[in-house]
PDB file of the backbone (N, CA, C, O) and the ligand in Angstrom, with CONECT records:
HET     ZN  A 101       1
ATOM      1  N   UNK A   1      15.523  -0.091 -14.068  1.00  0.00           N
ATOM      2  CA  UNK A   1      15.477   1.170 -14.833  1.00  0.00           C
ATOM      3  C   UNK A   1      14.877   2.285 -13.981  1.00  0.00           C
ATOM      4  O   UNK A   1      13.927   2.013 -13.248  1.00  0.00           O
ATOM      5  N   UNK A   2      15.432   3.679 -14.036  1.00  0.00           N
ATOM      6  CA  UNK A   2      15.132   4.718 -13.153  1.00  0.00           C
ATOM      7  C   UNK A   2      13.905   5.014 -13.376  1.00  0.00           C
ATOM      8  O   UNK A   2      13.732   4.714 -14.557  1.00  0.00           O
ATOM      9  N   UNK A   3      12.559   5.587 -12.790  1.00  0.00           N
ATOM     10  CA  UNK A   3      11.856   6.108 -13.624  1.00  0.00           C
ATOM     11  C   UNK A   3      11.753   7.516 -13.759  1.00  0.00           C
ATOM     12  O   UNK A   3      10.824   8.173 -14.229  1.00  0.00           O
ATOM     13  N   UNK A   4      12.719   7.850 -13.334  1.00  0.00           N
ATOM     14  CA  UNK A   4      12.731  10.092 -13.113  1.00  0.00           C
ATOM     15  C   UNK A   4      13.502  10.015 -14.728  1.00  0.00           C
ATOM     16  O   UNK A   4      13.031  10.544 -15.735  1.00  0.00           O
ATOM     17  N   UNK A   5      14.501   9.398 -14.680  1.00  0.00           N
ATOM     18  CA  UNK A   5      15.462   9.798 -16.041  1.00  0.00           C
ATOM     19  C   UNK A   5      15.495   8.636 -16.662  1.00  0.00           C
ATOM     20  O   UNK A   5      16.453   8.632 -17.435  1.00  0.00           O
ATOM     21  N   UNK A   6      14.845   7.554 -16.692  1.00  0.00           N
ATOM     22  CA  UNK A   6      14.811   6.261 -17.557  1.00  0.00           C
ATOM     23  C   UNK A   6      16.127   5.717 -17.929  1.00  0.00           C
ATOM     24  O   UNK A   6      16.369   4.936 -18.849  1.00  0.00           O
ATOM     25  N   UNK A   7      17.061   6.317 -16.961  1.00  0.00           N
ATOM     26  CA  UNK A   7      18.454   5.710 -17.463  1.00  0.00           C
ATOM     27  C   UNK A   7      18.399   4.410 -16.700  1.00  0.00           C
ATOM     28  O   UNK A   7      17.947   4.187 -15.577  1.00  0.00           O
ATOM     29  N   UNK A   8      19.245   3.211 -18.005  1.00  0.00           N
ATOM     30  CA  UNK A   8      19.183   1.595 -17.142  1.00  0.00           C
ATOM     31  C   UNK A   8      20.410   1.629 -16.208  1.00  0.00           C
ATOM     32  O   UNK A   8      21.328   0.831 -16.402  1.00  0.00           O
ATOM     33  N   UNK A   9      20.455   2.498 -15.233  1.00  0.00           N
ATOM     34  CA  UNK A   9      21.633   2.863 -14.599  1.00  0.00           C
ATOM     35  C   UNK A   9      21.562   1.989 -13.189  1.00  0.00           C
ATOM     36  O   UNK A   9      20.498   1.944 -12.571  1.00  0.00           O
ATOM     37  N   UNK A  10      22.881   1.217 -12.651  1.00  0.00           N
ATOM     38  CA  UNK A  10      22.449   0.643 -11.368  1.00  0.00           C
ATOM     39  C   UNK A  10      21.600   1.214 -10.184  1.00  0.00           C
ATOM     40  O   UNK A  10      22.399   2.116  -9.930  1.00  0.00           O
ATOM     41  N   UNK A  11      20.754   1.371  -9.397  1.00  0.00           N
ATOM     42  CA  UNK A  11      19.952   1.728  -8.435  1.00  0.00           C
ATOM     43  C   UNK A  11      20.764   1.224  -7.396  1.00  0.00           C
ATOM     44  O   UNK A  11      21.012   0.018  -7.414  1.00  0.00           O
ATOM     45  N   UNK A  12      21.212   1.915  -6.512  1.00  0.00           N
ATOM     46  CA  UNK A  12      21.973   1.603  -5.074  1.00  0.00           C
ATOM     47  C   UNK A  12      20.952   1.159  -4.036  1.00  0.00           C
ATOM     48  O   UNK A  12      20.033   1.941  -3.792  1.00  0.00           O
ATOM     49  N   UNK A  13      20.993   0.308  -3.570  1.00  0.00           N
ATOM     50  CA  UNK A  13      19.826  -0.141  -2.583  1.00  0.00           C
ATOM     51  C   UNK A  13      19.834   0.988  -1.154  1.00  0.00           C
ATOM     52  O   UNK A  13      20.738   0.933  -0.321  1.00  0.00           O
ATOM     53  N   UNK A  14      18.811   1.869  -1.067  1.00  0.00           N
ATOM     54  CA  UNK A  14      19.065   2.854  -0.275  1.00  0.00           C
ATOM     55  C   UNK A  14      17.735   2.716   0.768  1.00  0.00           C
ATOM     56  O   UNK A  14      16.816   3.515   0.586  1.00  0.00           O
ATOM     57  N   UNK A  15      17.648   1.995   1.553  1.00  0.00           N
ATOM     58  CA  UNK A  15      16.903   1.620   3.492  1.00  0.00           C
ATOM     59  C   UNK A  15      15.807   1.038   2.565  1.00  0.00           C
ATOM     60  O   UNK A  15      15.621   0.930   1.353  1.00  0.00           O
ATOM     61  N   UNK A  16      15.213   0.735   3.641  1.00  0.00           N
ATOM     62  CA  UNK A  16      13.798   0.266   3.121  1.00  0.00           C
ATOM     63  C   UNK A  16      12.757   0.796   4.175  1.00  0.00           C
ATOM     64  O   UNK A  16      13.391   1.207   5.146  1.00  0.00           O
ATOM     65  N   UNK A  17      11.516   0.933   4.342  1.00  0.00           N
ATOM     66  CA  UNK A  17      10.239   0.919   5.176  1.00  0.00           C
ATOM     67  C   UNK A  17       9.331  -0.233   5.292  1.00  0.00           C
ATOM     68  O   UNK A  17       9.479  -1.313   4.720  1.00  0.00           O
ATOM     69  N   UNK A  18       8.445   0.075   6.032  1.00  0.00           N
ATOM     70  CA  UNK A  18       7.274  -0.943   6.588  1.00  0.00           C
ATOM     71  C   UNK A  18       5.821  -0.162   6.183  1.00  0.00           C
ATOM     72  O   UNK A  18       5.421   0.843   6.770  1.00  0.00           O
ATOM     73  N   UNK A  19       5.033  -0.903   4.933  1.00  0.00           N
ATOM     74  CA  UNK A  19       4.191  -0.518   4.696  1.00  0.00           C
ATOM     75  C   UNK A  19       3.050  -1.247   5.289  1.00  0.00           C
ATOM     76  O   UNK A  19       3.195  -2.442   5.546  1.00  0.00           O
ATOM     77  N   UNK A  20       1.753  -0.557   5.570  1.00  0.00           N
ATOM     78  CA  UNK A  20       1.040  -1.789   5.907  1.00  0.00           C
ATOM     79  C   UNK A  20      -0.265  -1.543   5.142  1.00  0.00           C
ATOM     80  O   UNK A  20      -0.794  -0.437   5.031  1.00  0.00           O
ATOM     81  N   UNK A  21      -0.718  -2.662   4.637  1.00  0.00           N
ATOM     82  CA  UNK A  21      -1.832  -2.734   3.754  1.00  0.00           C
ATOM     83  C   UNK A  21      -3.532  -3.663   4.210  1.00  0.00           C
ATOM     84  O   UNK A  21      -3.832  -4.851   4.089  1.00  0.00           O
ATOM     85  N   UNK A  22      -4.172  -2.710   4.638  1.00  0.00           N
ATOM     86  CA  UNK A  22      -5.228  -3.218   4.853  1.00  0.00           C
ATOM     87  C   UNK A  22      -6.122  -3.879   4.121  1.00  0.00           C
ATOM     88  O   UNK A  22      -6.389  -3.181   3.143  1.00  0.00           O
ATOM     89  N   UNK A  23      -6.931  -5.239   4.105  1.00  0.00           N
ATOM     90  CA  UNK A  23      -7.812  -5.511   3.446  1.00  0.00           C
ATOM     91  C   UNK A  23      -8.773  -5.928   4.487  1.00  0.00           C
ATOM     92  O   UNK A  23      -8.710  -5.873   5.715  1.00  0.00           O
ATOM     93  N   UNK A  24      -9.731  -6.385   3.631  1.00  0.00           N
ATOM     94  CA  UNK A  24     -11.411  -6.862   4.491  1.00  0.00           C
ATOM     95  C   UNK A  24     -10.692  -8.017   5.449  1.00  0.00           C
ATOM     96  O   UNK A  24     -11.109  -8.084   6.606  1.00  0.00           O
ATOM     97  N   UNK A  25      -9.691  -8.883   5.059  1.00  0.00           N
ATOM     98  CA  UNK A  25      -9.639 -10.002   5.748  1.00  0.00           C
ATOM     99  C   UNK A  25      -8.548  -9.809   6.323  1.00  0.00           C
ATOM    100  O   UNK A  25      -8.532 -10.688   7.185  1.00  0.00           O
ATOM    101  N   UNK A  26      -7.476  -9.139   6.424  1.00  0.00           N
ATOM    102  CA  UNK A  26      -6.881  -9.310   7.027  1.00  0.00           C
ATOM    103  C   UNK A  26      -5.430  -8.008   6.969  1.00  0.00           C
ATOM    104  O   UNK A  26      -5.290  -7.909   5.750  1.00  0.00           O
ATOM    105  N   UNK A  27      -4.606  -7.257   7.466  1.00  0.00           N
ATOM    106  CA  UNK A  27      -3.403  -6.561   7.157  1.00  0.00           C
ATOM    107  C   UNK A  27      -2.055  -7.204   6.937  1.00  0.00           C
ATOM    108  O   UNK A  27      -1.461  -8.042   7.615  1.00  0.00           O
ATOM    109  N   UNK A  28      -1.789  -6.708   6.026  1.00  0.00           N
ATOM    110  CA  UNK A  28      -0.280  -7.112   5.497  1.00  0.00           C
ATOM    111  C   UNK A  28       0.614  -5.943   5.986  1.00  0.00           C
ATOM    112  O   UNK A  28       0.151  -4.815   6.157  1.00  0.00           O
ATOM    113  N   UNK A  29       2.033  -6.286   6.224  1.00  0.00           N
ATOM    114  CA  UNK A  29       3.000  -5.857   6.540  1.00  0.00           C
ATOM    115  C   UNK A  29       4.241  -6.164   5.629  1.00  0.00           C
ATOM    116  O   UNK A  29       5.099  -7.044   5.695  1.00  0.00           O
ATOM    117  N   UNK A  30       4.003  -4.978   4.628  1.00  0.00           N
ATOM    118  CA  UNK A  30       5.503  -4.936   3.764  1.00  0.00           C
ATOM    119  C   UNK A  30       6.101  -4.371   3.334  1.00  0.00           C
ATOM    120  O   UNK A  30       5.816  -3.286   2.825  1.00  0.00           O
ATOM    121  N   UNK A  31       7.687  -5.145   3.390  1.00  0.00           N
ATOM    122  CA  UNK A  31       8.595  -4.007   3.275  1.00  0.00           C
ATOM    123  C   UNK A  31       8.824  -3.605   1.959  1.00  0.00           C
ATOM    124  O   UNK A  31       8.876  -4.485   1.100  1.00  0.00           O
ATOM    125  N   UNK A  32       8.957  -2.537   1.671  1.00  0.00           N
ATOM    126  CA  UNK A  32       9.591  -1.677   0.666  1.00  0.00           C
ATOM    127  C   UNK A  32      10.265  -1.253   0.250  1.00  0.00           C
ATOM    128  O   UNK A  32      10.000  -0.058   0.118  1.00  0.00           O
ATOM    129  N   UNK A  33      11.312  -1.560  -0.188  1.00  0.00           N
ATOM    130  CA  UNK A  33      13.203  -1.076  -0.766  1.00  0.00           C
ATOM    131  C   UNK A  33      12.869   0.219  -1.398  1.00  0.00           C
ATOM    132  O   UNK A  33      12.052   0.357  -2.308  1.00  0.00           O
ATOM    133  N   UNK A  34      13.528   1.106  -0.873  1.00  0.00           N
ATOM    134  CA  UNK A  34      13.970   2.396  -1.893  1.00  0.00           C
ATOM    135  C   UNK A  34      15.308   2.486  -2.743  1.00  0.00           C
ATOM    136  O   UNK A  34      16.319   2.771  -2.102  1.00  0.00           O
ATOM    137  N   UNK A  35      15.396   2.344  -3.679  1.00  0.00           N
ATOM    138  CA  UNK A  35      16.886   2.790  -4.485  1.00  0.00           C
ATOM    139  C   UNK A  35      16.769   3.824  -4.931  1.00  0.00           C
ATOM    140  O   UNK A  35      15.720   4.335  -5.323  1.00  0.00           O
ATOM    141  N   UNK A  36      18.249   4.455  -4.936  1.00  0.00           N
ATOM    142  CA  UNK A  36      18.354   5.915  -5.466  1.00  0.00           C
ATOM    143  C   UNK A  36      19.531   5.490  -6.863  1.00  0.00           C
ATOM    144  O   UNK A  36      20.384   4.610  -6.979  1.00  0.00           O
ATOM    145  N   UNK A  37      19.114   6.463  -7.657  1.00  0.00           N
ATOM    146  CA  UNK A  37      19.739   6.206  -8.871  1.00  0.00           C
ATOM    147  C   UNK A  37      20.733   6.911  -8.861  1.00  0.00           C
ATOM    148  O   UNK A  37      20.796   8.051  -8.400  1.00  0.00           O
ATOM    149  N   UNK A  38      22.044   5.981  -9.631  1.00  0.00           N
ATOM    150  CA  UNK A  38      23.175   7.075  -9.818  1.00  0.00           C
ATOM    151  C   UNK A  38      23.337   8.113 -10.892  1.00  0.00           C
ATOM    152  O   UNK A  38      24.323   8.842 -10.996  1.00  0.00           O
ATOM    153  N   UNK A  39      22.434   8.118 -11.572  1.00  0.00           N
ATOM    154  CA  UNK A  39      22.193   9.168 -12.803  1.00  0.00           C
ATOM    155  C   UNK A  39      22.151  10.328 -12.041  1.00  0.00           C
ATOM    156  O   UNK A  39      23.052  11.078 -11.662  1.00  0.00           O
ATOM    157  N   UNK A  40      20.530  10.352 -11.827  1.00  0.00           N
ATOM    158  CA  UNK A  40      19.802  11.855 -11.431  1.00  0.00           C
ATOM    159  C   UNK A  40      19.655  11.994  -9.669  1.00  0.00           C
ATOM    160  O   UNK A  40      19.091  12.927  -9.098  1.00  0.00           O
ATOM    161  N   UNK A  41      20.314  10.817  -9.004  1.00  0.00           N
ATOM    162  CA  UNK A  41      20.499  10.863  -7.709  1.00  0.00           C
ATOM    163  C   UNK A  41      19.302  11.034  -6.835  1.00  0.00           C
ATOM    164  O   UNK A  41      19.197  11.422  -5.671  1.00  0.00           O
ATOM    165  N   UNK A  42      18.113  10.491  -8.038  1.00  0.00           N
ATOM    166  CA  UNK A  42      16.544  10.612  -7.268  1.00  0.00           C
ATOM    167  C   UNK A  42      16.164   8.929  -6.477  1.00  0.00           C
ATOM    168  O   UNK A  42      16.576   7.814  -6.796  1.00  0.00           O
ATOM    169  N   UNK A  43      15.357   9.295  -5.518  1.00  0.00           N
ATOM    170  CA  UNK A  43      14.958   8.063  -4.830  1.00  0.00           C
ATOM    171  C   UNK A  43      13.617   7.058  -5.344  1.00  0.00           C
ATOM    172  O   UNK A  43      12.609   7.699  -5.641  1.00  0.00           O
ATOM    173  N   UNK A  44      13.558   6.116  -5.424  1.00  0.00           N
ATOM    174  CA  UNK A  44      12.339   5.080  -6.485  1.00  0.00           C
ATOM    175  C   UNK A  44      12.366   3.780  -5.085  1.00  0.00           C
ATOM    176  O   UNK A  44      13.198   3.017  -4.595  1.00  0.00           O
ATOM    177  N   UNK A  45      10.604   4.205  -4.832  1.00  0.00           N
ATOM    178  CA  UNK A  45      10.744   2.988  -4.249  1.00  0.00           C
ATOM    179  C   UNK A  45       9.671   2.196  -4.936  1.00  0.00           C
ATOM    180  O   UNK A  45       8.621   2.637  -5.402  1.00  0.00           O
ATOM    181  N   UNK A  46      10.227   0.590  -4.921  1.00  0.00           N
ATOM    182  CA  UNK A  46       9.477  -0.503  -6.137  1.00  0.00           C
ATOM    183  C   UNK A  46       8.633  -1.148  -5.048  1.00  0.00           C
ATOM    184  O   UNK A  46       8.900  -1.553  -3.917  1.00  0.00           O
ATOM    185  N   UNK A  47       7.476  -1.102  -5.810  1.00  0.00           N
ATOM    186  CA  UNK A  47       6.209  -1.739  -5.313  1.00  0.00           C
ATOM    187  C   UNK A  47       6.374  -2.874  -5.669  1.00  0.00           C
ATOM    188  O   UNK A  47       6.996  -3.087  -6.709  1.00  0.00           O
ATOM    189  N   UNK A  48       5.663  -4.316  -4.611  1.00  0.00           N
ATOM    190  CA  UNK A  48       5.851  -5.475  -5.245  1.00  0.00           C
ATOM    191  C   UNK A  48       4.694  -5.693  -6.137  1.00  0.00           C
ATOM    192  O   UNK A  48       3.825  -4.845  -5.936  1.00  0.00           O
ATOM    193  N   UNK A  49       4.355  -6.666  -7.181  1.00  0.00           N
ATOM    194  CA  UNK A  49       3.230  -6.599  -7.798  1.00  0.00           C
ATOM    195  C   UNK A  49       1.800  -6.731  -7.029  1.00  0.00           C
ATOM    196  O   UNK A  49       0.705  -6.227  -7.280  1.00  0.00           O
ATOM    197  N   UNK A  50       2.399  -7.932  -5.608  1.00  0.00           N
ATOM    198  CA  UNK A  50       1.724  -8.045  -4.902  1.00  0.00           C
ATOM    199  C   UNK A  50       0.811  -7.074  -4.340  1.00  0.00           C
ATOM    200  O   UNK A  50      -0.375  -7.332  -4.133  1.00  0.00           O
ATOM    201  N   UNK A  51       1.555  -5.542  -3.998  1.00  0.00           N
ATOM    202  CA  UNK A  51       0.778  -4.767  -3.527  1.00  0.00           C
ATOM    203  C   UNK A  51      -0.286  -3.961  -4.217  1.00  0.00           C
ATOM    204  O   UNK A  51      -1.258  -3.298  -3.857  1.00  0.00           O
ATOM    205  N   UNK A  52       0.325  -4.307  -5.427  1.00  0.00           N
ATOM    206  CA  UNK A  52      -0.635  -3.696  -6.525  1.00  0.00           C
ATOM    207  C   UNK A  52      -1.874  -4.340  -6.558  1.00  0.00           C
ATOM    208  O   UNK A  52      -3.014  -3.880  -6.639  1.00  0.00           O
ATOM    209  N   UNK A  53      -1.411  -5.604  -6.475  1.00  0.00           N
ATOM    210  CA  UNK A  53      -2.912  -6.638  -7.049  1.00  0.00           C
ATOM    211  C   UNK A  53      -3.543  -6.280  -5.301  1.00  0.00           C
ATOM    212  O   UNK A  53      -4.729  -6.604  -5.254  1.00  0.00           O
ATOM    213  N   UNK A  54      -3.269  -5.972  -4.555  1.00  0.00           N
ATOM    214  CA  UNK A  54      -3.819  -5.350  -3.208  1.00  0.00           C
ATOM    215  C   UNK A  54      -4.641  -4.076  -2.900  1.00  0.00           C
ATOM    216  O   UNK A  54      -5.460  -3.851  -2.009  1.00  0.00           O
ATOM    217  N   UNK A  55      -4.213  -3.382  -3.819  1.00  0.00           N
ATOM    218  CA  UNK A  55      -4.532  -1.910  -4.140  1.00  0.00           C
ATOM    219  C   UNK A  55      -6.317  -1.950  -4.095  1.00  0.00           C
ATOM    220  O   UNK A  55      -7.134  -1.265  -3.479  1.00  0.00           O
ATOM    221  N   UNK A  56      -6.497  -3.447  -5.354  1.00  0.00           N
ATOM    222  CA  UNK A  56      -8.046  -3.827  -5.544  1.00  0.00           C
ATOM    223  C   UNK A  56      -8.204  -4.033  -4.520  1.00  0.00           C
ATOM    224  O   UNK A  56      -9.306  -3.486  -4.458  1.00  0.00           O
ATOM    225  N   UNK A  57      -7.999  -4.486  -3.277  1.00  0.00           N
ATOM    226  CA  UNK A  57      -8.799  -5.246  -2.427  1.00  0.00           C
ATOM    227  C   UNK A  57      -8.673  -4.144  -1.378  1.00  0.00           C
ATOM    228  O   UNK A  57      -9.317  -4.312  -0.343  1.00  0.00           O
ATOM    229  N   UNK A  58      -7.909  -3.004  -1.504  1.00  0.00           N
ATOM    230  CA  UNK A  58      -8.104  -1.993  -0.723  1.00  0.00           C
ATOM    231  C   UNK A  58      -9.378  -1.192  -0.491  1.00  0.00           C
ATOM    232  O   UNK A  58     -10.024  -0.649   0.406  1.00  0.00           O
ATOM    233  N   UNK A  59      -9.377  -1.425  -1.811  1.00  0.00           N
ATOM    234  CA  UNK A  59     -10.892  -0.244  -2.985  1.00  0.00           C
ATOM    235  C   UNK A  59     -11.926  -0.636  -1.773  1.00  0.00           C
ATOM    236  O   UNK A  59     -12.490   0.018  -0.896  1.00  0.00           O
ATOM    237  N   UNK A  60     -11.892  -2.496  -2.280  1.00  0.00           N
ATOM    238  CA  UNK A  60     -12.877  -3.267  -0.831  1.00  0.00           C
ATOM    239  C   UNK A  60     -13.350  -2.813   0.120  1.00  0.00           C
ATOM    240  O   UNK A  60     -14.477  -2.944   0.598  1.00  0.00           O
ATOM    241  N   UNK A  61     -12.110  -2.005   0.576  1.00  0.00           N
ATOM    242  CA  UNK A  61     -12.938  -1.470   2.138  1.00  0.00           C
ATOM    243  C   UNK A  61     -13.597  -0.600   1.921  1.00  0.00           C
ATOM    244  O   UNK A  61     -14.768  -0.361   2.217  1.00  0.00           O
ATOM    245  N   UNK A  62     -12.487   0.201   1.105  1.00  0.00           N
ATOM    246  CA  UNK A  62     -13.656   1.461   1.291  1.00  0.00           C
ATOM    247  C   UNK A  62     -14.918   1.555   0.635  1.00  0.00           C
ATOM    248  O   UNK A  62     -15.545   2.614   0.647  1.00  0.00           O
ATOM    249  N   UNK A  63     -15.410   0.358  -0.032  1.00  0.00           N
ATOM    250  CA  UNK A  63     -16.894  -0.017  -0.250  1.00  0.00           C
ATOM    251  C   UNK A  63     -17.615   0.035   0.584  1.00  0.00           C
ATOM    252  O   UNK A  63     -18.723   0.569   0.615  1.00  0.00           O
ATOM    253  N   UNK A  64     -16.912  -0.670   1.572  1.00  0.00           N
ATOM    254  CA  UNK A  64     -17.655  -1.784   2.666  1.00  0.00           C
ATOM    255  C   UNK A  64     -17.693  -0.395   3.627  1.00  0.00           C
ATOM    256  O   UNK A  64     -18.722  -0.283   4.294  1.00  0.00           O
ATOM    257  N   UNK A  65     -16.668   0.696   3.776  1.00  0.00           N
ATOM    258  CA  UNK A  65     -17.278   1.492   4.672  1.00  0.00           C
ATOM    259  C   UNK A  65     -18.243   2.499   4.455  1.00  0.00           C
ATOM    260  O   UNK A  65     -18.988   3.186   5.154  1.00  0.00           O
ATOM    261  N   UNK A  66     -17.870   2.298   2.734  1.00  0.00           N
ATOM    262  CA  UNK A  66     -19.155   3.753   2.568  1.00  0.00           C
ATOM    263  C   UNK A  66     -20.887   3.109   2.417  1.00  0.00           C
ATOM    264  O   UNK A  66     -21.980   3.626   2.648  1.00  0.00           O
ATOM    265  N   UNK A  67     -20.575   2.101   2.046  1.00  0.00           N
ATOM    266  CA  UNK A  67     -21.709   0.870   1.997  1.00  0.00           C
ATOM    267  C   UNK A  67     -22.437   0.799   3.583  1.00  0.00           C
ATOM    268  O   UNK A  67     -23.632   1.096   3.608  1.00  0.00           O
ATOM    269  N   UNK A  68     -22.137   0.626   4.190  1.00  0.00           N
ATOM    270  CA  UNK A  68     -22.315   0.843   6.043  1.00  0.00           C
ATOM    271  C   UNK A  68     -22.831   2.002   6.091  1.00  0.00           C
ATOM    272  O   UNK A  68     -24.056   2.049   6.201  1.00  0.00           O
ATOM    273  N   UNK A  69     -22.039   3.312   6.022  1.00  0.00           N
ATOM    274  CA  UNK A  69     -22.238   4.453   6.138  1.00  0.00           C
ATOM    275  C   UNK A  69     -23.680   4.928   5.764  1.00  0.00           C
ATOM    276  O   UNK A  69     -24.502   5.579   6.408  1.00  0.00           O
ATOM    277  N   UNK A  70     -23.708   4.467   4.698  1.00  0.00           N
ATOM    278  CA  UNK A  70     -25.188   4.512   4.243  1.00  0.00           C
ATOM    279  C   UNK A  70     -26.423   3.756   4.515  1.00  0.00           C
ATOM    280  O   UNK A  70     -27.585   4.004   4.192  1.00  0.00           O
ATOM    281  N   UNK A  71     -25.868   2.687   5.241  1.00  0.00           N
ATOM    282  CA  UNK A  71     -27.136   2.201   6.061  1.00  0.00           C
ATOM    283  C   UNK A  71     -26.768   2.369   7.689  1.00  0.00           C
ATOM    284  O   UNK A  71     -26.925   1.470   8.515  1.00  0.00           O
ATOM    285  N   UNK A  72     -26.232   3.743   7.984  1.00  0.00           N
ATOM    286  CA  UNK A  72     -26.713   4.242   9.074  1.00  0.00           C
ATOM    287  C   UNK A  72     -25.934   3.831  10.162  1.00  0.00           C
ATOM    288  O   UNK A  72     -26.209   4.046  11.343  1.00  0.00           O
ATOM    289  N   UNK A  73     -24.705   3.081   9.627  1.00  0.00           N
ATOM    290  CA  UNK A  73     -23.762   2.776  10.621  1.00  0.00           C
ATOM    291  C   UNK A  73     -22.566   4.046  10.693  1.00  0.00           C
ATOM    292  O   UNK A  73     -22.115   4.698   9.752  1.00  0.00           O
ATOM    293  N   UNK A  74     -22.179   4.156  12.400  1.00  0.00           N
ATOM    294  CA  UNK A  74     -21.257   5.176  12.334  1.00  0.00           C
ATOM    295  C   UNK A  74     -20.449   4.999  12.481  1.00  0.00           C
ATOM    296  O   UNK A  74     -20.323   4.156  13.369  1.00  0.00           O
ATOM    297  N   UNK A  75     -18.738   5.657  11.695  1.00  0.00           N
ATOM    298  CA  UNK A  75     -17.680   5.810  11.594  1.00  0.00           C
ATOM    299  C   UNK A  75     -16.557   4.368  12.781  1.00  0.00           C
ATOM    300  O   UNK A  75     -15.737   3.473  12.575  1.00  0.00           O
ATOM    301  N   UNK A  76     -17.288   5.018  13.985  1.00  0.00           N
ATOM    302  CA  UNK A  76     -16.338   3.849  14.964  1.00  0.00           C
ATOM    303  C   UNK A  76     -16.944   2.686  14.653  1.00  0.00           C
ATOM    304  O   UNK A  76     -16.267   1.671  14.487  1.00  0.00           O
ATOM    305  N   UNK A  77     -18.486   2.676  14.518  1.00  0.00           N
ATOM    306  CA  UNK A  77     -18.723   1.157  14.690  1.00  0.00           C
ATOM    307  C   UNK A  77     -18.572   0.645  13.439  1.00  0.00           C
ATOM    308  O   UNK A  77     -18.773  -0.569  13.444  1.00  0.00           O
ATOM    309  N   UNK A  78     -18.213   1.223  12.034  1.00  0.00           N
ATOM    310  CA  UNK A  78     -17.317   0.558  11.209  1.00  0.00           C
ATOM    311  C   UNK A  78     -16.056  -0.179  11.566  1.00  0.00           C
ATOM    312  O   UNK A  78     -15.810  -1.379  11.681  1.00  0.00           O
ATOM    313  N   UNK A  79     -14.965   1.460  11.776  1.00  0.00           N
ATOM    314  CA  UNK A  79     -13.817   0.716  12.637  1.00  0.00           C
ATOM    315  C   UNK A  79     -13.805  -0.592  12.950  1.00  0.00           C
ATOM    316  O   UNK A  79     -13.278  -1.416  12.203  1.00  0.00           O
ATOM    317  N   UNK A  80     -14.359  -0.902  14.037  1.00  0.00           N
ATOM    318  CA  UNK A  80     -14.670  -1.566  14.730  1.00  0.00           C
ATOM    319  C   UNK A  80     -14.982  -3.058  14.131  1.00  0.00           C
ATOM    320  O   UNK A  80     -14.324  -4.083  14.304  1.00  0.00           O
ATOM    321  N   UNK A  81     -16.309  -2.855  13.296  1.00  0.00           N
ATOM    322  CA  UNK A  81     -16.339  -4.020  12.317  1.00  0.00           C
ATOM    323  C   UNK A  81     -15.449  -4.071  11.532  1.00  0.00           C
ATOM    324  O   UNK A  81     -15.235  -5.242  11.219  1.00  0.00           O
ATOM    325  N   UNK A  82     -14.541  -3.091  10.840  1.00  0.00           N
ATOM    326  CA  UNK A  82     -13.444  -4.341  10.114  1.00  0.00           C
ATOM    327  C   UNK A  82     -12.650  -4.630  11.227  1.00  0.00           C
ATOM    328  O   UNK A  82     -12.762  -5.753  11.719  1.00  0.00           O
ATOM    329  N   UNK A  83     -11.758  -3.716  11.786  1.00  0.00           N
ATOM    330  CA  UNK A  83     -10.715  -4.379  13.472  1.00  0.00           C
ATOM    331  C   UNK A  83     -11.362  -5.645  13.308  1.00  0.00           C
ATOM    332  O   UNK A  83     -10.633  -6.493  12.793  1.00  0.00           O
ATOM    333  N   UNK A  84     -12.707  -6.078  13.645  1.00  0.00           N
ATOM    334  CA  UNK A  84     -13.191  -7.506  13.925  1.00  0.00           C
ATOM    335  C   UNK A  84     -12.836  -8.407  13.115  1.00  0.00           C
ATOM    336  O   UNK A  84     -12.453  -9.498  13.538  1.00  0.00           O
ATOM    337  N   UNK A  85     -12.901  -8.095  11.657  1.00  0.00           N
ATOM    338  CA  UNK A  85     -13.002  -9.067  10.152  1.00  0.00           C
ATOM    339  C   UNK A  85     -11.456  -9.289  10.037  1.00  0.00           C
ATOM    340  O   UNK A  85     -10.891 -10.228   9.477  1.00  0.00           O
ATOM    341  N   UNK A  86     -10.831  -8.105  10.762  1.00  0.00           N
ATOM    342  CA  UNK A  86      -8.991  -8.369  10.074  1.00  0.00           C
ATOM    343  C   UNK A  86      -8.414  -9.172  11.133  1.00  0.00           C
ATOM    344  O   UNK A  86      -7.222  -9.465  11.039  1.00  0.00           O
ATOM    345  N   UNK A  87      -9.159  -9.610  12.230  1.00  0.00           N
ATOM    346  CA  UNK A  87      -8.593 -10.753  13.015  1.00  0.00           C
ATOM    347  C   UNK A  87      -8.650 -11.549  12.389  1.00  0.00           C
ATOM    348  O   UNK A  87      -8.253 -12.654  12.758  1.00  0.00           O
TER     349      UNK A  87
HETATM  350 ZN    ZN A 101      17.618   8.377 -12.491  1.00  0.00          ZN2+
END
């Protein structure tokens, strides 16, 4: 179903991309289908649920960097410590 015009109209499978999703433990690499609808000829690209339930564990970092931040660690040597954790 479209979500610009909610018509249950076929979605043409139109390219996909490479998203990449960071967490504390590790980055994911995924792809993303865009379909464009034949109604309103707008483009929808579908998230897997997966990335959603990822979204939380995104939040994660940016705990963990503002959490650091505040005990006086700086910006690279965050970096740095997750780069380390996502090996
Ligand atoms: Zn549409």
């Amino acid at each position: 179903m479209c979500p610009h015009c909610l018509a249950r109209a076929m979605l043409h499978k139109h390219g996909s991309f490479k998203r990449i999703v960071y967490t504390l433990l590790k980055a994911y690499v995924l792809s993303i289908y865009r379909f464009k609808c034949c109604e309103c000829g707008k483009a929808t690209s579908f998230l897997p649920n997966f990335m959603k339930e990822h979204h939380q564990v995104a939040w994660e970092v940016k705990e963990e960097v503002i959490r650091q931040q505040l005990a006086g660690v700086s910006l690279v040597k965050i970096a740095e410590n997750l780069v380390t954790s996502a090996g």
